[in-house]
C-alpha positions in Angstrom: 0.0 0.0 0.0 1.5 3.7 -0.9 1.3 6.0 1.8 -0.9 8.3 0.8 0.5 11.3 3.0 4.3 10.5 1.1 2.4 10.9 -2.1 0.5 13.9 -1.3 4.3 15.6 -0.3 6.2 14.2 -3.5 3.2 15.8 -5.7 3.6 19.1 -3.5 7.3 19.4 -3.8 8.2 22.1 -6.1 11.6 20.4 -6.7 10.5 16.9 -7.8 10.6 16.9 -11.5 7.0 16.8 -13.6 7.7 13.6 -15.0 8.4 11.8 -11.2 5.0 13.3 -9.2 2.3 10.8 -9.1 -0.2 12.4 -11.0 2.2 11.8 -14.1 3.0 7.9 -12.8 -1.0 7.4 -12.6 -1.4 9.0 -16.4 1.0 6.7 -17.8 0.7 3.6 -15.9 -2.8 4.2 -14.2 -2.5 1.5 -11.1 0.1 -0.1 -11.9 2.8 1.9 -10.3 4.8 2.6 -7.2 7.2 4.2 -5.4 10.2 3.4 -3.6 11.3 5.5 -0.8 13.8 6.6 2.0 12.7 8.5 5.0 14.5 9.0 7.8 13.2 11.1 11.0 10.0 11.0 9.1 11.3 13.1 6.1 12.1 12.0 2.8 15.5 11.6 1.6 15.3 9.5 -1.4 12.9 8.1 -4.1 12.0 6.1 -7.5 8.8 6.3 -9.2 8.4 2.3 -10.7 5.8 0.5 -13.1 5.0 -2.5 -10.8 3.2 -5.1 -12.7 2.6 -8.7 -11.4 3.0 -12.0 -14.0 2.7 -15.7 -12.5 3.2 -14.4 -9.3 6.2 -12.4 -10.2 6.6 -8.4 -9.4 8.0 -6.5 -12.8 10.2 -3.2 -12.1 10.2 -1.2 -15.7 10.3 2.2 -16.8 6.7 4.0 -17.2 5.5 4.7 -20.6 7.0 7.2 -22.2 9.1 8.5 -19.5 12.4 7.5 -20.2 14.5 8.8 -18.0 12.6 8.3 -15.1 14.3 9.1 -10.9 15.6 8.9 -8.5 14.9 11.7 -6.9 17.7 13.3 -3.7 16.7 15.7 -0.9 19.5 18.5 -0.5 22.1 17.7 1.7 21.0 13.6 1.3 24.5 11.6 0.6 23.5 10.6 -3.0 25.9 8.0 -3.1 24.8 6.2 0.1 21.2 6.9 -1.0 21.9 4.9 -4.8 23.2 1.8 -3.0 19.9 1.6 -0.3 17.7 2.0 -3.5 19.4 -0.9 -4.9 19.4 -3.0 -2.5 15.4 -2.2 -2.5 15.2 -2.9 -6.1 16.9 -6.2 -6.3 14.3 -7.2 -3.8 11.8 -7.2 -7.0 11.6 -10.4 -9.3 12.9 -8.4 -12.7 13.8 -4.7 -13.0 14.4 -2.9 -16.6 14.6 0.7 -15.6 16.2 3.9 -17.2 17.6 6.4 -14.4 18.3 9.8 -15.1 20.8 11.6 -13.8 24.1 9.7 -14.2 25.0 7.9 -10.7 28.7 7.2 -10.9 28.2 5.7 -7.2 28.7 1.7 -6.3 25.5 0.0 -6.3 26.7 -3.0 -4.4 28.1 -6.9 -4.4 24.9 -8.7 -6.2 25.5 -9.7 -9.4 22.1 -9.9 -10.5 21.4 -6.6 -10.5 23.7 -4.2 -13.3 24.1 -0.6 -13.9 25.2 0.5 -17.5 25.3 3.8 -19.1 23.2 4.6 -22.0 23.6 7.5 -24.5 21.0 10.0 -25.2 20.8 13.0 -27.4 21.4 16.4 -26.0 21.5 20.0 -27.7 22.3 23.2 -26.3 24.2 26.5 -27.4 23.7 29.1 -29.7 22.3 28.7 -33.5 25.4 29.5 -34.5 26.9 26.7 -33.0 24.4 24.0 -33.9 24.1 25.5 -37.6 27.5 25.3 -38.1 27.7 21.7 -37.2 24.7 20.8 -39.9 25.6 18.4 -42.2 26.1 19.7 -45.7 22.6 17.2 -46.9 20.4 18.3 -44.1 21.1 22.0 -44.7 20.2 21.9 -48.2 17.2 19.7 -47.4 16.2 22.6 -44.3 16.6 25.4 -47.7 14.7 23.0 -49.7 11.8 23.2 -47.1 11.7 26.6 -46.3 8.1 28.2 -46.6 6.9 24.5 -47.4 5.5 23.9 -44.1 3.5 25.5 -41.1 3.7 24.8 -37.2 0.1 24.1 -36.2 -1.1 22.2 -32.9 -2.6 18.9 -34.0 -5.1 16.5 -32.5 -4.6 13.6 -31.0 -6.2 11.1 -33.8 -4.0 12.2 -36.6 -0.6 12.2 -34.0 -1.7 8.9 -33.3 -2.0 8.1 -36.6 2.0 9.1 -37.9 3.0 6.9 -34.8 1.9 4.3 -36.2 3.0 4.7 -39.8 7.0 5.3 -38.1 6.6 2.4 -36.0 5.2 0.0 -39.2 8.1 1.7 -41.2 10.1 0.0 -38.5 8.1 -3.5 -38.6 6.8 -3.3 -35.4 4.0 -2.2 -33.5 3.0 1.0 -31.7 3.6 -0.2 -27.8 0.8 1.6 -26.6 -2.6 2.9 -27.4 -4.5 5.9 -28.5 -6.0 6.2 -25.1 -2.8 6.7 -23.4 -1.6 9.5 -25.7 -4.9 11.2 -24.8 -4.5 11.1 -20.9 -0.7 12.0 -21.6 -1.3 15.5 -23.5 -4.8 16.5 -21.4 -2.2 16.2 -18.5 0.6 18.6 -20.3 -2.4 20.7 -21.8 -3.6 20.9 -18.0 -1.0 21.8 -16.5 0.8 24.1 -19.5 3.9 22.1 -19.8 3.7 20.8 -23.0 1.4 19.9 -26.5 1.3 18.3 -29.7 2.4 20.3 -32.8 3.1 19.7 -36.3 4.2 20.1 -39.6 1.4 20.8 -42.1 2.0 21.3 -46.0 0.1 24.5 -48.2 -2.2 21.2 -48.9 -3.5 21.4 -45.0 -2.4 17.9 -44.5 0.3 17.0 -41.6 3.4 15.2 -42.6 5.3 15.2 -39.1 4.2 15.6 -35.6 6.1 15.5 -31.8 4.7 15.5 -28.5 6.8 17.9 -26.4 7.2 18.8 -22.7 9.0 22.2 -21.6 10.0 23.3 -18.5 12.1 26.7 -17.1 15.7 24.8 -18.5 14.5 22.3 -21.1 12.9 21.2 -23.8 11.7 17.5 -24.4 10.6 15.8 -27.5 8.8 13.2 -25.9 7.6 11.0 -28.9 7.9 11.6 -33.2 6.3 10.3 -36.2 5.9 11.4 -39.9 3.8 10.4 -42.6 6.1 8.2 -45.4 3.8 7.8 -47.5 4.2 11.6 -49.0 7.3 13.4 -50.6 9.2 14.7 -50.1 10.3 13.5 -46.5 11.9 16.5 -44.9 8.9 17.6 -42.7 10.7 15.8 -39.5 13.6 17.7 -40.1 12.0 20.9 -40.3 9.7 20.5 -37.5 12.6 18.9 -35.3 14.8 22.4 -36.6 11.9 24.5 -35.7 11.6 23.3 -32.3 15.7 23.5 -31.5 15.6 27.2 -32.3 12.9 28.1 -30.2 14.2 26.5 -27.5 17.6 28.1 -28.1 15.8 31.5 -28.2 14.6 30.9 -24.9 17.7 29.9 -24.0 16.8 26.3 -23.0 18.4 23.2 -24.0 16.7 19.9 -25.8 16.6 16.8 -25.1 15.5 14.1 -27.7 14.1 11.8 -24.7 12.0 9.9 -27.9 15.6 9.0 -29.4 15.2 5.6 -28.4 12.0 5.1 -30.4 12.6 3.4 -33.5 12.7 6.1 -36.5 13.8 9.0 -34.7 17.2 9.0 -33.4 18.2 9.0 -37.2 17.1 12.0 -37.2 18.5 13.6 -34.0 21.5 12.6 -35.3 21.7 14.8 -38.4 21.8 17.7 -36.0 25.7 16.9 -34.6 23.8 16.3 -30.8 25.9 16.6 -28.3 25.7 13.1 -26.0 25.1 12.8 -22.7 24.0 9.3 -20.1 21.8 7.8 -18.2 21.7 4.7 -16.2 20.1 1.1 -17.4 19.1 -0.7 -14.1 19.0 -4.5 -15.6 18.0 -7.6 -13.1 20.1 -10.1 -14.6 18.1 -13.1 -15.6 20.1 -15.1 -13.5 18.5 -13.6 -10.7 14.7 -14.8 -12.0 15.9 -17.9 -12.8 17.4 -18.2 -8.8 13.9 -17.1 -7.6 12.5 -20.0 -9.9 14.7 -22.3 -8.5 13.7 -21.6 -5.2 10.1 -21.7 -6.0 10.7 -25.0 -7.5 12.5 -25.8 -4.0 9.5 -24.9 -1.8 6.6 -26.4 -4.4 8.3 -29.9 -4.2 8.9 -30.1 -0.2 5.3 -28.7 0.2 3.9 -31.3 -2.6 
């Protein structure tokens, strides 16, 4: 059971990032989510927002939806380091765990081998125009000139977004990991709360070609999730609308961050624009750990048989 009281301070605390408060966890993963925690002295030092699901009897750690780079969250003054090995230790408790941390933790995480940290690249722009123009490769510039006055910024709707996800996850031979109805909660909770919307690229012919769900906040700029239509030409309507979206975040003097990079079809195009990497953490259960836990399951089923 979550303590409601806990909840009701994370979602209060002005320093806890949009994408860890609960009302974001129950948009994304509606009850099927939880949160690890520290307290000591009856204050909170430490905490990860999970997706907890439950599978023949087994508890599943993994990322929420769309919110990859997901905790933990520090208290100031908390020793982070000492705090990252606790969590851990809390984590390995749970059958599997697949989760993407964000910030970097270059602490120890402890002696079990089951459970592995390993750093993960993301994409990452900041600066001035000037820089990132000048680092343009010589294709994409000409393709940018080639679209100029070809397209419009509009805000689209949520049945049309949905629908260039799907075409960029077909392109890729697989199929869109969740629904229509999750997008909706997702952007009446940005729309809500003025963080963030759906916008796109529309041709003179009033039909959208690309699309991006993006989040903003006082220092960033997050393209949450991409598609395009590829069934028109010419194809440079993702470029343009990604190109429209760095400069005005740079003219608000924020940086971006491609969090939808690891969705199949986009981080080709992140890459045209000579982004800057950064990390985050992969939390990984190793198998061998599940397959322990079976073991032991087997163990207790055949002295109780």
């Amino acid at each position: 059971m979550i303590d409601q009281t806990l909840l009701q301070y994370i979602e209060g605390e002005p320093e806890v990032p949009f994408f860890l408060k609960p009302s974001w966890m129950e948009v994304v993963c509606p009850g099927e989510w939880d949160v690890i925690a520290l307290e000591k002295d009856g204050k909170l030092q430490a905490f990860i927002p999970i997706r907890l699901r439950k599978k023949w009897g087994f508890r599943i750690v993994t990322t929420p939806y769309l919110t990859p780079h997901s905790g933990p969250w520090f208290a100031e003054g908390v020793d982070s380091g000492l705090a990252t090995a606790e969590l851990a230790r809390r984590l390995d408790a749970f059958n599997y765990v697949h989760l993407s941390l964000d910030p970097a933790l270059p602490y120890s995480i402890g002696s079990n081998p089951y459970l592995q940290f390993s750093a993960e690249p993301t994409f990452v722009l900041s600066g001035s125009m000037d820089d990132i123009h000048a680092g343009l490769q010589k294709k994409l510039r000409q393709q940018l000139n080639q679209s100029k006055d070809a397209f419009t910024l509009e805000a689209i709707d949520t049945a049309t977004f949905y629908a260039l996800i799907a075409q960029s996850f077909r392109r890729q031979s697989s199929a869109v990991p969740f629904s229509r109805t999750l997008i909706e909660r997702m952007v009446t909770q940005l729309r809500k709360h003025r963080w963030g919307d759906l916008i796109g690229a529309k041709d003179p012919s009033g039909e959208f070609l690309a699309a991006t769900l993006y989040y903003e906040d006082q220092q960033w700029m997050y393209t949450m999730l991409s598609g395009q239509n590829y069934a028109s030409e010419p194809r440079n309507a993702h470029k343009w609308l990604h190109y429209e979206i760095i400069k005005k975040a740079i003219v608000q003097q924020k940086g971006i961050n491609f969090m939808g990079s690891k969705i199949p079809g986009v981080a080709f195009w992140n890459s045209y624009f000579g982004a800057e990497i950064r990390y985050y953490f992969r939390v990984k259960k190793h198998p061998g750990g599940l397959l322990t836990c079976i073991d032991h399951w087997r163990t207790r089923w055949s002295f109780s048989g």
